[in-house]
ZANU-945041 format. One record per residue (C-alpha): residue number from 1; residue in one letter; x, y, z. Coordinates in nm, 4 decimals. Layout:
! residues N
  num  residu        xx        yy        zz
  NUM       a         X         Y         Z
...
END
This chain:
! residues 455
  num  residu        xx        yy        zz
    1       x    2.0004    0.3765   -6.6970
    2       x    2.2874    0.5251   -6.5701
    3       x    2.5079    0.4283   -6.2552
    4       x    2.3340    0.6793   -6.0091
    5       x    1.9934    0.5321   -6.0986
    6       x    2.0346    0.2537   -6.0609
    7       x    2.1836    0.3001   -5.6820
    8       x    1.9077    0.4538   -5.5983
    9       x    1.6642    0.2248   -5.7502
   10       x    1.8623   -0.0785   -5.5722
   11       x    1.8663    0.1363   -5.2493
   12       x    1.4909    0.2085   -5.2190
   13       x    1.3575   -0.1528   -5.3100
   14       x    1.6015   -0.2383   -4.9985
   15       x    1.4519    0.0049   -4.7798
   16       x    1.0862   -0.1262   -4.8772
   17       x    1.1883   -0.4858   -4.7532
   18       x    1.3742   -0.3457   -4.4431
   19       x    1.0106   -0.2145   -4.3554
   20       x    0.8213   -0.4558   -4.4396
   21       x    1.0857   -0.6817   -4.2026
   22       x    1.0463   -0.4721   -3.9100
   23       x    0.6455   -0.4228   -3.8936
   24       x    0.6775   -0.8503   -3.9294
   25       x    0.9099   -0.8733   -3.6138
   26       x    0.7301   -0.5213   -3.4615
   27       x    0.3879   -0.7690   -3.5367
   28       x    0.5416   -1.0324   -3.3798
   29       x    0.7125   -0.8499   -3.0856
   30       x    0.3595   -0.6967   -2.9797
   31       x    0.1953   -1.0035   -2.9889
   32       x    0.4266   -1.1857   -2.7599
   33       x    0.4503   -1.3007   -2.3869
   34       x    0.7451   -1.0192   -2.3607
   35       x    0.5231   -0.7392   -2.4973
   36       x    0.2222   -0.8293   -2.2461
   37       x    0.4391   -0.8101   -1.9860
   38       x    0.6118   -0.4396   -2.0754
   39       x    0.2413   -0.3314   -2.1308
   40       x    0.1704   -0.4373   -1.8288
   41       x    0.4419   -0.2863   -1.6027
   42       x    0.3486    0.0746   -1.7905
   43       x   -0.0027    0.0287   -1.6332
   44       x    0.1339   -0.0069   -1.3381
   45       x    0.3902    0.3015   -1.3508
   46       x    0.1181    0.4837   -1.4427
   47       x   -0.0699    0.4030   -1.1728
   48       x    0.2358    0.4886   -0.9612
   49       x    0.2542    0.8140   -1.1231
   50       x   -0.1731    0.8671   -1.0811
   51       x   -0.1047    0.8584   -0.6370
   52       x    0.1704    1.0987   -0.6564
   53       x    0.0379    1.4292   -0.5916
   54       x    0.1441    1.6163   -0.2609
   55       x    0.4421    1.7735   -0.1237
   56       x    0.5843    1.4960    0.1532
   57       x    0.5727    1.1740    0.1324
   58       x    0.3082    0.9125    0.3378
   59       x    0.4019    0.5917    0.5396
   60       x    0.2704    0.4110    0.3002
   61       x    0.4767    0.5233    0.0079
   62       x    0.7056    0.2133    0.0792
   63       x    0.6778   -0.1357    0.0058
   64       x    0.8085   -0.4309    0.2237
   65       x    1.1277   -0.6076    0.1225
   66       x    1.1005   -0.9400    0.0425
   67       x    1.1197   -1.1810    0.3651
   68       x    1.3253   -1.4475    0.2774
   69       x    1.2175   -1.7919    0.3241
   70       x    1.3009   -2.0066    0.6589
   71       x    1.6373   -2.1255    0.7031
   72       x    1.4742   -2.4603    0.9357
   73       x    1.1425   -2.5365    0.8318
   74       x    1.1670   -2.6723    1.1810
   75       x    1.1993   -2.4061    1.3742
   76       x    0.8415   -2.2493    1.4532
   77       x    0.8579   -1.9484    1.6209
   78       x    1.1166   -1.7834    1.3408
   79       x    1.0059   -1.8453    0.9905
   80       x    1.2372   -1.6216    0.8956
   81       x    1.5670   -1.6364    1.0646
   82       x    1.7484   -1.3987    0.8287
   83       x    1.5853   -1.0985    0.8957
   84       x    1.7872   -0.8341    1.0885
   85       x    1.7229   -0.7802    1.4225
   86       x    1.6657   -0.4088    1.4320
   87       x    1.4620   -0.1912    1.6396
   88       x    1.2286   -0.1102    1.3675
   89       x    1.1855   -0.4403    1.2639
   90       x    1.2856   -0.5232    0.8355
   91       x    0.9987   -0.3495    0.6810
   92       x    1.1971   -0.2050    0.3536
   93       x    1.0400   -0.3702    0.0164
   94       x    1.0404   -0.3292   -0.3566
   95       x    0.6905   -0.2993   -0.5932
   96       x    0.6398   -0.5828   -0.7253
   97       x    0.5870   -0.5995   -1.0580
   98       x    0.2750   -0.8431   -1.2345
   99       x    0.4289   -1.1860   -1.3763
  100       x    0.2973   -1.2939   -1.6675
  101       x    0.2437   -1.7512   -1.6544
  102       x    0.4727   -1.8830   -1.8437
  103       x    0.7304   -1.6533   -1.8653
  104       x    1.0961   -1.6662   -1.6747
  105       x    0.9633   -1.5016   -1.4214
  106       x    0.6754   -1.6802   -1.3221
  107       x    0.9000   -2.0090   -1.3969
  108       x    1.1142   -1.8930   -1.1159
  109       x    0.8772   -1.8353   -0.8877
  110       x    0.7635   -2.1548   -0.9123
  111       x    1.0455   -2.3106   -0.8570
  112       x    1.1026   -2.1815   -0.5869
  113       x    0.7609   -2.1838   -0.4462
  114       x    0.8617   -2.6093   -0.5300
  115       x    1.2106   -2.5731   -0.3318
  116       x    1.0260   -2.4171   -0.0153
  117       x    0.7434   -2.6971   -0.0445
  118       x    0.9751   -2.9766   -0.0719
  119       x    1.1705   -2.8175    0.2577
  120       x    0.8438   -2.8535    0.4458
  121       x    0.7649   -3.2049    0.3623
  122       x    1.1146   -3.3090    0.4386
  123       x    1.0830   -3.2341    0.8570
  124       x    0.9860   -3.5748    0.9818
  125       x    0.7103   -3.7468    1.0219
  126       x    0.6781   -3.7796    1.3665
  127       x    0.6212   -3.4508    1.5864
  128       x    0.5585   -3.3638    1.9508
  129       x    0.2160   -3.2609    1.9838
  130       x    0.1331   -2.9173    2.1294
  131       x   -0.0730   -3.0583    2.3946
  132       x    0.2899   -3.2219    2.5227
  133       x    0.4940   -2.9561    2.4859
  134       x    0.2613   -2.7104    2.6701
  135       x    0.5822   -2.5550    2.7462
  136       x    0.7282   -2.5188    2.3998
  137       x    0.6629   -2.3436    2.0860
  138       x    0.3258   -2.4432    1.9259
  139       x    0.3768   -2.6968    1.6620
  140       x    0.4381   -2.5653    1.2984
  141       x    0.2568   -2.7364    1.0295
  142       x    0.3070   -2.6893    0.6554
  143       x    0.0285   -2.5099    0.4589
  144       x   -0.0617   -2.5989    0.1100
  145       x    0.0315   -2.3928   -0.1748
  146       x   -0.2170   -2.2149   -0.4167
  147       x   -0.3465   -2.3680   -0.7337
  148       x   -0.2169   -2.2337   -1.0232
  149       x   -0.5504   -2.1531   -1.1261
  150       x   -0.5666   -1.9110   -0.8003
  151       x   -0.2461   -1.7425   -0.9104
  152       x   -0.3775   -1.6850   -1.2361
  153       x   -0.6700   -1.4817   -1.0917
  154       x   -0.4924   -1.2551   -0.8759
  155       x   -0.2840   -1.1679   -1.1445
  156       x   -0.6017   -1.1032   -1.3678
  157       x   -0.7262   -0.9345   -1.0581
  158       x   -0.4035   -0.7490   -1.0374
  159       x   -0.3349   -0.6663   -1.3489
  160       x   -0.7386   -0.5036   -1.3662
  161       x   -0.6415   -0.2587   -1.0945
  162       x   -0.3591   -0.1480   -1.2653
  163       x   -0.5741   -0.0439   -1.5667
  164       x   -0.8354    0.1219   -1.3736
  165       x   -0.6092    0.3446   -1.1689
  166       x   -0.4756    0.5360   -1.4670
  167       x   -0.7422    0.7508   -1.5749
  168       x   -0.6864    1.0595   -1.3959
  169       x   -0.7984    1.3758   -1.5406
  170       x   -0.5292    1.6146   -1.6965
  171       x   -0.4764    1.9333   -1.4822
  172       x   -0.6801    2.1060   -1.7774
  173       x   -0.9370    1.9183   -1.7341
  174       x   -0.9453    1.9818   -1.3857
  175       x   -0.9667    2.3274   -1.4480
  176       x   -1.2603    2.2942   -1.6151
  177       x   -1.4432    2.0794   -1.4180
  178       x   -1.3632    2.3041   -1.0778
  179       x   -1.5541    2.5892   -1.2893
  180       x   -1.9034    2.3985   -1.1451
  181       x   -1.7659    2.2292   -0.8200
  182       x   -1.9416    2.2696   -0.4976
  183       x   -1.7885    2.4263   -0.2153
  184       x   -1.4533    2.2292   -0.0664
  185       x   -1.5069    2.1890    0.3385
  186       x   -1.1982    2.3799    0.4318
  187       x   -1.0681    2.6869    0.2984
  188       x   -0.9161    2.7354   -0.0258
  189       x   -0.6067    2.8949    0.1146
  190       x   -0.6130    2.4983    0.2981
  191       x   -0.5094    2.3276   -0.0235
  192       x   -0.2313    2.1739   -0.0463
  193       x    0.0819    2.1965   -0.3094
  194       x    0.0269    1.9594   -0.6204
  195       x    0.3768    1.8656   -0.5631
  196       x    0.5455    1.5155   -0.6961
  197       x    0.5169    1.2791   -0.4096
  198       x    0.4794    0.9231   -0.3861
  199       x    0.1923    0.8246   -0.1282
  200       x    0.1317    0.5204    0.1103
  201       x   -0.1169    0.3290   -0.1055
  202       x    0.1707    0.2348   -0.2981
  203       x    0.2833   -0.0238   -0.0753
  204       x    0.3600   -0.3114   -0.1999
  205       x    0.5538   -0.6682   -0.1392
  206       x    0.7227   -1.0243   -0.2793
  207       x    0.6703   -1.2542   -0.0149
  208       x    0.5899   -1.6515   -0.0507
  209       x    0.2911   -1.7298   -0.0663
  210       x    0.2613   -1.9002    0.2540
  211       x    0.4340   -1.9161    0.5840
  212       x    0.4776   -2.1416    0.8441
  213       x    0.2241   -2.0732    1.1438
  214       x    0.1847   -2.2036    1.4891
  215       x   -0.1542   -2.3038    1.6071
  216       x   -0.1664   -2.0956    1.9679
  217       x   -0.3396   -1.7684    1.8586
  218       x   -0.1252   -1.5585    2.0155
  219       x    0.1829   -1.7148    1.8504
  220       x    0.0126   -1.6338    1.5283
  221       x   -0.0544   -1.3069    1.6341
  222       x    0.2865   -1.2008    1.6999
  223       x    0.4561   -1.3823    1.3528
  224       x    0.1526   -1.1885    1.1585
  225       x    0.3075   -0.8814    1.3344
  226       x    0.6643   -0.9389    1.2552
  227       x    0.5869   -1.0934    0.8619
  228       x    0.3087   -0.9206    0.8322
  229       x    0.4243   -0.9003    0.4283
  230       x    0.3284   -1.2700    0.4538
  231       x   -0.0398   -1.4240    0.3480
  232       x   -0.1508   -1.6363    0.5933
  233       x   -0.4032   -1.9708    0.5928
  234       x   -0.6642   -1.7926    0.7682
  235       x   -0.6368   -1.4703    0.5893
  236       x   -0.9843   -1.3466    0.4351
  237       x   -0.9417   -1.2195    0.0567
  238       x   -1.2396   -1.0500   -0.0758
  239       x   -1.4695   -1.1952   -0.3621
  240       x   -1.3682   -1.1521   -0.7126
  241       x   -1.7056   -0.9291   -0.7736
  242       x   -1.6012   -0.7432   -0.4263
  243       x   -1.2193   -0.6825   -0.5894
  244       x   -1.3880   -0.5511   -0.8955
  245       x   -1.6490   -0.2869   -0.6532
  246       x   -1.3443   -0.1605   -0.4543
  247       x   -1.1339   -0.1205   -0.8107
  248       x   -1.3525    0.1418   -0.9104
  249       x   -1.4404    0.3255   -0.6149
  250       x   -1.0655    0.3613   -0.5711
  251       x   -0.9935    0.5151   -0.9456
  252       x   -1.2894    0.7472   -0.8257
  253       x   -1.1219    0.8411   -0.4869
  254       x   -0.8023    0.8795   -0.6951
  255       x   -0.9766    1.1067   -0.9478
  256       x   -1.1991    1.3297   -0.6627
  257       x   -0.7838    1.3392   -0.5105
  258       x   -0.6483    1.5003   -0.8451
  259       x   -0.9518    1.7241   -0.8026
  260       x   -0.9346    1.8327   -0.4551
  261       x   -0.5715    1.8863   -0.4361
  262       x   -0.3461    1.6112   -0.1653
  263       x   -0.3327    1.8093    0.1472
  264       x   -0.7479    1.9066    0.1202
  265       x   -0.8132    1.5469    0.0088
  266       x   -0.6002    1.4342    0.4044
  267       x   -0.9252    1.6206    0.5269
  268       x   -1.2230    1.5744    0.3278
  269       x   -1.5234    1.4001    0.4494
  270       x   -1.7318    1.1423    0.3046
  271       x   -2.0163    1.3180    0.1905
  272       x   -1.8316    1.5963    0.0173
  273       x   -1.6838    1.3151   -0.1754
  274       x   -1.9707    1.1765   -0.2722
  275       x   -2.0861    1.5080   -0.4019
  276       x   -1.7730    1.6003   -0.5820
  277       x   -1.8005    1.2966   -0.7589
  278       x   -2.2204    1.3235   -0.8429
  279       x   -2.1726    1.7138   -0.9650
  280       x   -1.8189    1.6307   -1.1646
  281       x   -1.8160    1.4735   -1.4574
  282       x   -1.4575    1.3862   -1.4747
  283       x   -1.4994    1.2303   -1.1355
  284       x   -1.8180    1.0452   -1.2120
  285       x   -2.0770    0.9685   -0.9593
  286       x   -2.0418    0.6543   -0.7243
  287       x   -2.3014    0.3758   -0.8023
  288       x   -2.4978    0.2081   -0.5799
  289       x   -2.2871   -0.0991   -0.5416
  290       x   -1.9762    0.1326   -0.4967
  291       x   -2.1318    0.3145   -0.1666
  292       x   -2.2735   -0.0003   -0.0244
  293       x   -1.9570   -0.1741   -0.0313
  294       x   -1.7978    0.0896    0.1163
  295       x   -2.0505    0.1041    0.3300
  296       x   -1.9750   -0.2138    0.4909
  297       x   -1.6203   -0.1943    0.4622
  298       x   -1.6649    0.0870    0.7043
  299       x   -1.9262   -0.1017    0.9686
  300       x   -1.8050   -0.4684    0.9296
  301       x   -1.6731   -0.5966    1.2521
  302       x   -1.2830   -0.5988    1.1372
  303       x   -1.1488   -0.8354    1.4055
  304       x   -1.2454   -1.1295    1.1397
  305       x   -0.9762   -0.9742    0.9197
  306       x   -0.6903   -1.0302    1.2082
  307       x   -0.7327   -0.6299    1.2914
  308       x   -0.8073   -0.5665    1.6709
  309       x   -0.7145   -0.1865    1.7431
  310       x   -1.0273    0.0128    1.8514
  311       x   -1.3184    0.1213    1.6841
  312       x   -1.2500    0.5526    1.7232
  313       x   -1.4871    0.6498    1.4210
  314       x   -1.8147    0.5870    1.5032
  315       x   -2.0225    0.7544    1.2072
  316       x   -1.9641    0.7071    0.8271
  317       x   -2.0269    1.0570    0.7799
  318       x   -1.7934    1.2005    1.0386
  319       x   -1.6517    1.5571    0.9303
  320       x   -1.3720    1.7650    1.1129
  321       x   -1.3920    2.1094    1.1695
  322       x   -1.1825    2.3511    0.9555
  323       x   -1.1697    2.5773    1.2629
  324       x   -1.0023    2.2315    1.3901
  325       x   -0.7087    2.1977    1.2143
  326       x   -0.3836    2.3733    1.1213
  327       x   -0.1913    2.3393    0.7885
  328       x    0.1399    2.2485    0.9216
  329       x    0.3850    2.4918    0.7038
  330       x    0.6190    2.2993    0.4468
  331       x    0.4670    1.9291    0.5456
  332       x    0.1035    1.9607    0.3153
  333       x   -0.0158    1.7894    0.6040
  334       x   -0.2565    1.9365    0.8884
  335       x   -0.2720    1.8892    1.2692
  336       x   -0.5494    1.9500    1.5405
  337       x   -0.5120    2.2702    1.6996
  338       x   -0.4661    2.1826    2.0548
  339       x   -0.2984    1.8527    2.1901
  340       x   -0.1435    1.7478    1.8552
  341       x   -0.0091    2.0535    1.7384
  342       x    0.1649    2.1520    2.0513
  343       x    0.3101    1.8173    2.1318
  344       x    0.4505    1.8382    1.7804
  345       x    0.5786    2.1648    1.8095
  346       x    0.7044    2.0340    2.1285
  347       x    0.8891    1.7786    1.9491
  348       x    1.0195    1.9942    1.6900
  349       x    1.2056    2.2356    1.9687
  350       x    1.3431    1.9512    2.1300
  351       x    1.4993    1.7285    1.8399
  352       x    1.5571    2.0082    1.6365
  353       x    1.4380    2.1605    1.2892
  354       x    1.5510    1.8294    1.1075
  355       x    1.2528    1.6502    1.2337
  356       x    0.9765    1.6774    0.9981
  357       x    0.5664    1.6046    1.0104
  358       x    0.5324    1.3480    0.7210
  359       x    0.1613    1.2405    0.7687
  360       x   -0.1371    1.4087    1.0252
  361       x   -0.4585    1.4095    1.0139
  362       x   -0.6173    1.1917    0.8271
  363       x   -0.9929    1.1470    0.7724
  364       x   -1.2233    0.8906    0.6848
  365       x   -1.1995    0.9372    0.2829
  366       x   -0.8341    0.9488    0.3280
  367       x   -0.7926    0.6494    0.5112
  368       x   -1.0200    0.5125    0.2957
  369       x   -0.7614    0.5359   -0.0613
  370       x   -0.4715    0.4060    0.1578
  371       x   -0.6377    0.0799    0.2871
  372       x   -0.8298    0.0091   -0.0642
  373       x   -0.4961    0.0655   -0.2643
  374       x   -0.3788   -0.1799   -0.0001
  375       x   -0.5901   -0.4482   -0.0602
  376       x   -0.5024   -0.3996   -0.4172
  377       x   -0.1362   -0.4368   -0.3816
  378       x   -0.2226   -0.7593   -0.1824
  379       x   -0.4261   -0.9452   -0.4189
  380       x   -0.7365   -0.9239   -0.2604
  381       x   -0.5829   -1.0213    0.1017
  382       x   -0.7504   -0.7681    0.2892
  383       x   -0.6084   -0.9371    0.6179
  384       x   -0.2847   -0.8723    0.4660
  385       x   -0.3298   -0.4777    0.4174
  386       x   -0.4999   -0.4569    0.7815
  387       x   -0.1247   -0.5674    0.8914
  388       x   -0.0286   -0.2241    0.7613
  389       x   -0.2798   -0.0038    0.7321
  390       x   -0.5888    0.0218    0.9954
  391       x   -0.9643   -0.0081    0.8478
  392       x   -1.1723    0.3354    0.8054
  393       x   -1.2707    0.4375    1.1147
  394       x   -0.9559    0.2673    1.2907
  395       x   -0.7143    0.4946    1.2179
  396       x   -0.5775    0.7299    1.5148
  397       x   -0.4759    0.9783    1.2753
  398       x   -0.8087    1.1132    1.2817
  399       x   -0.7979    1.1879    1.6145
  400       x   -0.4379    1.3090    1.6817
  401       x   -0.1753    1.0830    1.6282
  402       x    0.0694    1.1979    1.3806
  403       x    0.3612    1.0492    1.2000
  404       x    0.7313    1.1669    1.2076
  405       x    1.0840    1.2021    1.0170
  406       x    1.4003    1.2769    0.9221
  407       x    1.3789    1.6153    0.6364
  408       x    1.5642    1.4560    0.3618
  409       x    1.4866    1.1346    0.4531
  410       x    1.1951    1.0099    0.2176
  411       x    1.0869    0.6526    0.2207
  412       x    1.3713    0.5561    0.4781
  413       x    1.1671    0.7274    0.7458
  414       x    0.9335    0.4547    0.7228
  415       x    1.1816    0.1686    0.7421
  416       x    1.4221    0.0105    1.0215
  417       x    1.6575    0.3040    0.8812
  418       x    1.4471    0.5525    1.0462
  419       x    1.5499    0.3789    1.3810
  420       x    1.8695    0.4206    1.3230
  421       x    1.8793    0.7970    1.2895
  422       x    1.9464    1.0978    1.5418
  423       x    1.6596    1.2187    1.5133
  424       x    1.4721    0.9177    1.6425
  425       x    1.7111    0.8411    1.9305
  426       x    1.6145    1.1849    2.0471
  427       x    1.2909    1.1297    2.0681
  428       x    1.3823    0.7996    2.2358
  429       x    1.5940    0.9969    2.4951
  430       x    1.2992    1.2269    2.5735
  431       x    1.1298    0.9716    2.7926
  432       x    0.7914    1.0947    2.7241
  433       x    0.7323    0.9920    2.3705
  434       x    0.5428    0.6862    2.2836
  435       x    0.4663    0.5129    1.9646
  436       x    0.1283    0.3519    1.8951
  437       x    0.2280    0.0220    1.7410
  438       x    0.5002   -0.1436    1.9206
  439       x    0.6978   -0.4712    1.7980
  440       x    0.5180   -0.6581    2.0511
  441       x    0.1395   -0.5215    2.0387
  442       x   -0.1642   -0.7371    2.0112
  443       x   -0.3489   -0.5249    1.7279
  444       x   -0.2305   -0.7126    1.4846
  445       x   -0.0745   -0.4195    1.3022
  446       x    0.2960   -0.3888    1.2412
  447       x    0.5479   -0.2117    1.4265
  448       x    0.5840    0.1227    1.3682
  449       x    0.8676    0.3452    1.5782
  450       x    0.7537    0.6554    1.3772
  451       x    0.4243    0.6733    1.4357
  452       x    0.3827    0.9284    1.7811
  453       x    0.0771    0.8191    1.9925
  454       x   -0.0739    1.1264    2.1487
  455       x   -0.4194    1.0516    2.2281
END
């Protein structure tokens, strides 16, 4: 054997361990904490990636920032002291990402889910009652902390939704399925641009757990308003079996969205839905327990959730009239002809061309996929997504209300930033121009300065 073969002899038996020492570690990688929790976070890009399908973005595209905790546990009418005081209120957030127990991560949190209880339990024993201080702020007490067990499950809850929400048919597949579709309600020429957009379901938040709360209901009122990131003791979370229902009806809505196309799905009505989904395969038709839950999330009296704006959808079934509406150029959004579209036109001359329509009408199916993906993002705390998004059938934007922004400005037009720009102190300036939710209203919904009230 000469020198060369035996190099490469020498070389390949080294290469044949090398392998068989990275498939160990690759073995060992994949079955690890660290790999569940990369898996994980793709699942939930791609469910990112699944809602992004129109050419502007919605109010809901951003997530709240995370409130920080109160700086004096003592203090009850300001759990959290460090927020800015802006006109828009601190509403800017990262997505939060799922945390797998056990990890360092999750250790974190804990601790400092520990350091916030052990601030609570240090105020002193003794405290006014709010029957003697009639005159001063309700008292505060400290609410207990979840069971680890009940962190667990929203994660597994969590982490479900994330799975679900990525099957989305391929544009191919769309094609094929659209061969056999029923009519769409509006005109094709009414479809919007399958342009990359991130869209208001996608909302999401790190707050504690729990916050401090007063025990006047209107004091609780107003801090669910201002933190209305927060869960609360009173909040109403939706049964695990109920989580699971609402799961799948929302990777259905998502798939009858890739279908329709994002500006035709703003204006679609229930029953078309329902049809899409029964005739197309890819879509799949909703089961029984699917339509009755939504059925009752529709008719259920929502002021047990904390919401307590106005009923203006009466039906289920409610459809609006193509002849209605107007496809407002460059936005993928639509207005009613009338009213809304002149007082936004209105608007437009007035501010100037840099003001920009970044969510109209929106129907019932439509409101429908932003409050579901809501509840999702909140673990179930459907109380909690009523604080940013109104119930089906609550929404003004199905009557006329419209939403506003800076061109250019993406997600900051629906944070405290938008208050800041020129655009908005125009509108200010105007005199006539009036949002619907303002920092101090009673609806339980958080403030929002770009949100034009017109009806």
């Amino acid at each position: 054997m000469n020198r060369r073969q035996f190099l490469f002899q020498a070389l390949s038996v080294s290469a044949m361990a090398a392998g068989t020492g990275y498939a160990t570690l690759d073995m060992i990688r994949r079955s690890s904490p660290e790999w569940a929790i990369s898996q994980a976070e793709k699942a939930r890009k791609a469910a990112e990636d699944a809602l992004k399908s129109g050419p502007v973005s919605d109010e809901g595209t951003l997530a709240s920032a995370p409130a920080q905790p109160a700086a004096n546990p003592t203090q009850p009418s300001s759990p959290v002291e460090t927020a800015p005081a802006t006109p828009a209120g601190d509403i800017a957030s990262q997505p939060a990402a799922p945390v797998e127990p056990g990890s360092d991560a999750w250790q974190r949190t804990m601790a400092r889910q520990q350091a916030q209880q052990e601030a609570l339990t240090s105020v002193p024993a003794e405290q006014p009652s709010a029957v003697a201080q009639s005159d001063a702020p309700a008292t505060v007490t400290p609410q207990p902390q979840p069971s680890r067990q009940d962190r667990l499950n929203r994660l597994a809850r969590q982490e479900a939704a994330q799975e679900s929400l990525t099957s989305v048919p391929s544009p191919v597949e769309q094609a094929t399925a659209e061969s056999t579709a029923p009519e769409a309600p509006v005109e094709p020429t009414a479809l919007a641009q399958t342009d990359s957009v991130l869209d208001e379901s996608q909302a999401t938040s790190d707050a504690p757990v729990y916050v401090e709360e007063s025990q006047d209901e209107a004091e609780k009122v107003r801090q669910k308003v201002e933190h209305f990131e927060y869960d609360f003791s009173d909040d109403v979370f939706v049964t695990q079996d109920d989580f699971q229902t609402l799961v799948s009806a929302l990777e259905r809505m998502n798939r009858v969205q890739a279908y329709v196309g994002h500006g035709n799905f703003n204006i679609v009505a229930f029953d078309d839905m329902v049809r899409y989904a029964r005739y197309q395969p890819r879509i799949g038709e909703f089961t029984p327990a699917e339509l009755n839950y939504l059925e009752q999330l529709f008719y259920d009296d929502v002021r047990d959730l904390g919401f307590f704006g106005e009923r203006v959808i009466s039906r289920l079934d409610h459809r609006l009239n193509a002849n209605d509406i107007q496809k407002i150029q460059g936005t993928g959004h639509f207005l009613l002809r009338g009213q809304s579209e002149s007082f936004y036109n209105q608007l437009r001359a007035q501010v100037g061309d840099s003001l920009i329509l970044t969510s109209g009408v929106r129907g019932v199916v439509k409101q429908y996929h932003l409050f579901m993906a809501k509840v999702v993002q909140a673990e179930g705390n459907i109380s909690r997504a009523s604080r940013s998004l109104a119930p089906p059938g609550h929404s003004y934007h199905a009557i006329g209300d419209f939403d506003v922004g800076r061109v250019g400005g993406g997600l900051a037009n629906f944070t405290s930033d938008f208050a800041e720009t020129d655009e908005y102190k125009r509108l200010r300036d105007l005199g006539f121009v009036h949002i619907r939710y303002t920092q101090d209203n009673e609806f339980g919904v958080r403030f929002e300065p770009w949100h034009i009230r017109v009806v």
